[in-house]
LOMAR-381940 format. One record per residue (C-alpha): x, y, z. Coordinates in steps of 0.2 Angstrom, whole numbers, padded with zeros to 4 digits, always signed. Layout:
REM LOMAR-381940
XYZ
...
***
This chain:
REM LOMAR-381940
+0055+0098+0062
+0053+0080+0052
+0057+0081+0034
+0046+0071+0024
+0044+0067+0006
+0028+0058+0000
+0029+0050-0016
+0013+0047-0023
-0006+0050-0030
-0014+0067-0032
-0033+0065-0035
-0050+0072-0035
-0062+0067-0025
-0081+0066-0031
-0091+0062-0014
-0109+0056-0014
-0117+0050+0003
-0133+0041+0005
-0141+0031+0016
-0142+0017+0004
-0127+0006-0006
-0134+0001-0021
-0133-0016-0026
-0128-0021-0044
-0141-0016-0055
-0151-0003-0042
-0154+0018-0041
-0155+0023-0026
-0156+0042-0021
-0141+0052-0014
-0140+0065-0001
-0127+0077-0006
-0111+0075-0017
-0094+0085-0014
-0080+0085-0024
-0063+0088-0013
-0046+0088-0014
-0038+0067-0014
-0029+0054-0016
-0019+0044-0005
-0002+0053-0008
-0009+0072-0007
-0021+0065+0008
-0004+0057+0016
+0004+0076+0013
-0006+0086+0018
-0011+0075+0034
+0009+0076+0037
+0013+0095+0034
-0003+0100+0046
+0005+0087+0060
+0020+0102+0059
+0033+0089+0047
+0041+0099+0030
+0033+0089+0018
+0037+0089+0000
+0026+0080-0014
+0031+0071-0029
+0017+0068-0041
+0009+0070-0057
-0007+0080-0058
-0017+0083-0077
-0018+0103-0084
-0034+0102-0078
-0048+0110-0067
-0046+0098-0056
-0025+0098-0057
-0028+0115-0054
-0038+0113-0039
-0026+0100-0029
-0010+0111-0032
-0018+0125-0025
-0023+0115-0010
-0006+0106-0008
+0001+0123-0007
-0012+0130+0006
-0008+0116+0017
+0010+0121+0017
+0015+0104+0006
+0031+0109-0006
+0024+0107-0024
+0041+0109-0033
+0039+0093-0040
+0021+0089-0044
+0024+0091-0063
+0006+0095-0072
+0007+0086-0087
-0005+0091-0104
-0011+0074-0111
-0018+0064-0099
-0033+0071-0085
-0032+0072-0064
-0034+0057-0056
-0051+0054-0047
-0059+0044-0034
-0078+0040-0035
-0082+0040-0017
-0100+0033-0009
-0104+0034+0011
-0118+0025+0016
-0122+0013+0028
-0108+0019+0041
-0093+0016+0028
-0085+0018+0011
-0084+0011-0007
-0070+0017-0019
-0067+0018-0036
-0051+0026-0042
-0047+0030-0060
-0027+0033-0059
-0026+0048-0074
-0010+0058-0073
-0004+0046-0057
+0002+0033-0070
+0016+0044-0076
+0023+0045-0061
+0038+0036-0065
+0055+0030-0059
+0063+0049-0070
+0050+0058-0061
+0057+0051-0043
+0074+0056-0050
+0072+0072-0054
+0067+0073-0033
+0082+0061-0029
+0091+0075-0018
+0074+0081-0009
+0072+0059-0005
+0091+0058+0002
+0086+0074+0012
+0072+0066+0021
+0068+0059+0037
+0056+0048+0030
+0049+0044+0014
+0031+0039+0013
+0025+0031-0002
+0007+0020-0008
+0003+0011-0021
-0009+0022-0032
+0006+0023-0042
+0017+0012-0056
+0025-0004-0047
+0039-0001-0054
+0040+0015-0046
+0037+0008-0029
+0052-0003-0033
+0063+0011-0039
+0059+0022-0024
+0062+0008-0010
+0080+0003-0019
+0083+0022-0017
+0079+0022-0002
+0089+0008+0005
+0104+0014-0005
+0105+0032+0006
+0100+0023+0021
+0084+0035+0020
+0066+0025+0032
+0056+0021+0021
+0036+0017+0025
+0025+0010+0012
+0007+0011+0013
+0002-0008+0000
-0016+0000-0005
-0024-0002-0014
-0019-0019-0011
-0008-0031-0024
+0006-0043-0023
+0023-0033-0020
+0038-0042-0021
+0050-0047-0007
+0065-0035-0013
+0052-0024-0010
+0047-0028+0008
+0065-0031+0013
+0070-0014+0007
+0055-0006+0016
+0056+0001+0033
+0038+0001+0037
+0023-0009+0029
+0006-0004+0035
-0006-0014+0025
-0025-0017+0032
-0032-0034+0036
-0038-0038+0017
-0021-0030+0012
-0012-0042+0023
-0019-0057+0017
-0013-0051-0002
+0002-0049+0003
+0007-0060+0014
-0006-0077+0006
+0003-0091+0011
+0006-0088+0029
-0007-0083+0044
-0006-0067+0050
+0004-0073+0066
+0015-0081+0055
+0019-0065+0045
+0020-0054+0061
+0033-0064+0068
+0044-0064+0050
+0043-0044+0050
+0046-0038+0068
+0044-0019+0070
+0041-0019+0053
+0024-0023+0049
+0010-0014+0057
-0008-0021+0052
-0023-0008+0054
-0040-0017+0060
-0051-0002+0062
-0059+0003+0077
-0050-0013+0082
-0032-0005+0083
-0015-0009+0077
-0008-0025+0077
+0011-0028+0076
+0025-0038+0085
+0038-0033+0093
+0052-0046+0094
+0044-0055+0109
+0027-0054+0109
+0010-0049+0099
+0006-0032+0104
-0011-0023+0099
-0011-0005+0103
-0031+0000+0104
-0038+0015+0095
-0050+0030+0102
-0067+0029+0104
-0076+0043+0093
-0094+0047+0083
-0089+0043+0064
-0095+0054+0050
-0083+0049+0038
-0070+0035+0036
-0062+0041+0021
-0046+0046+0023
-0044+0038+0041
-0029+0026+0035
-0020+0041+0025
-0021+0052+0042
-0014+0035+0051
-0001+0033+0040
+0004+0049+0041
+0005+0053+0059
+0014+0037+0061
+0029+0043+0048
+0031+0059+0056
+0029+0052+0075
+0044+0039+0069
+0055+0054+0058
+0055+0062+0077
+0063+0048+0084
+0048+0042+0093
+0045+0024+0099
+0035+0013+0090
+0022+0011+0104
+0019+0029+0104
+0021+0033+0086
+0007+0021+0084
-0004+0029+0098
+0000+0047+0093
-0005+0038+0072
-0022+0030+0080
-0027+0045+0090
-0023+0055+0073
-0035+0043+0063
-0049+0043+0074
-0052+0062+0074
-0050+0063+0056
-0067+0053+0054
-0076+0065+0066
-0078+0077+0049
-0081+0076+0032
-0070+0070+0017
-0055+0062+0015
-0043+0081+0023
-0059+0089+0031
-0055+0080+0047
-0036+0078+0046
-0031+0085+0065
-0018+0098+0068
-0002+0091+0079
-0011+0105+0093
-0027+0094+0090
-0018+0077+0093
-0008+0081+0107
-0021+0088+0118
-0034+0074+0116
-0020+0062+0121
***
């Protein structure tokens, strides 16, 4: 069994779907709001633990309702909660979520993420050198980010970093990283003064770009490779990339090819947006392996 440790946000989703995205300025009427369990980390956690991995969490969550509500549904979904530290002055993240027109708009308000901090990762330093992989994003400090990647490349641990939502990270950062899987707008943050080609080529095996119902982009130390995705009816998108990013980390930690980690991620991600919310659609390993 893979040993993972995600490193990251723990949210509150608040969910509205409507047929309409307002512009600036406009009302429009909703269908139906939702709040559900988020946040790129927990979604990365729990998408992980129910692909069959031992996941274990590090993250900060308010003594809240809503903190309440995302440890009790880390630990339903068999996530190791022993250092997600509920902490008394600041509230739960959120994410204020709207589906409309086939896709999503986000806003996140960080809340009790902020504090997840270089002496909280510390605290979780032997669960880190213990892992097989550790996944991390960037819904957290920066200087977290740094501090976990120097940690990583210390004890040799793989080390995959999500960059979204997207900002500049620094090349210690990148070198020290493992894996990079930023999206297409992500991609061009990162990497603004070189074409896509161009930064393929400089990160082999390293840098995987999602394109949606596109596929995967990445290069393999001789040539461009673009591994397609699956087909399916989308209800909801949120949450695809978290599922993606998942799958692939524990598909790696097993000692997987690249190839076929990135199929096995792709054909994770594309059943997670056959149901609603960000988890609602996040397959079992029993799912992903028989629709292969």
């Amino acid at each position: 069994m893979a040993k993972i440790c995600v490193i990251g946000s723990c949210s509150m989703d608040l969910v509205v779907t409507s047929n309409k995205r307002p512009h600036a300025g406009e009302t429009v009427l909703g269908e139906q709001f939702s709040t559900v369990p988020g946040g790129k980390g927990a979604n990365q956690a729990v998408a992980a633990a129910r692909l069959g991995a031992e996941v274990t969490m590090v993250g900060c969550v308010g003594d809240d309702f809503y903190g309440t509500a995302i440890m009790d549904n880390l630990k339903k979904n068999r996530v190791f909660t022993a250092n997600v530290e509920p902490v008394t002055h600041v509230e739960s993240g959120t994410a204020h979520i709207i589906l409309a027109e086939g896709d999503n708009s986000i806003i996140v308000v960080k809340g009790a993420n902020d504090l997840v901090t270089p002496a909280l990762v510390e605290r979780a330093l032997e669960n880190i050198k213990g892992s097989d992989m550790v996944l991390i994003q960037q819904e957290i400090p920066e200087e977290t980010v740094s501090y976990v990647s120097e940690i990583c490349h210390k004890f040799n641990v793989p080390m995959l970093l999500n960059p979204a939502p997207a900002r500049p990270i620094s090349e210690t950062i990148i070198n020290n990283a493992t894996y990079l899987t930023p999206n297409e707008h992500e991609c061009a943050i990162l990497f603004s003064e070189m074409s896509t080609a161009e930064a393929l080529r400089k990160y082999p095996n390293k840098l995987f770009i999602t394109e949606g119902s596109n596929g995967v982009r990445y290069y393999d130390g001789k040539q461009e490779v673009l591994v397609p995705t699956y087909k399916v009816n989308a209800i909801d998108t949120t949450g695809a990339g978290d599922t993606f990013n998942a799958a692939f980390a524990v598909a790696l930690a097993e000692g997987k090819s690249i190839r076929t980690s990135v199929k096995f991620a792709n054909r994770a991600a594309s059943l997670s947006v056959t149901k609603f919310g960000a988890q609602g659609g996040m397959p079992t390993r029993v799912e992903v392996e028989v629709s292969l």
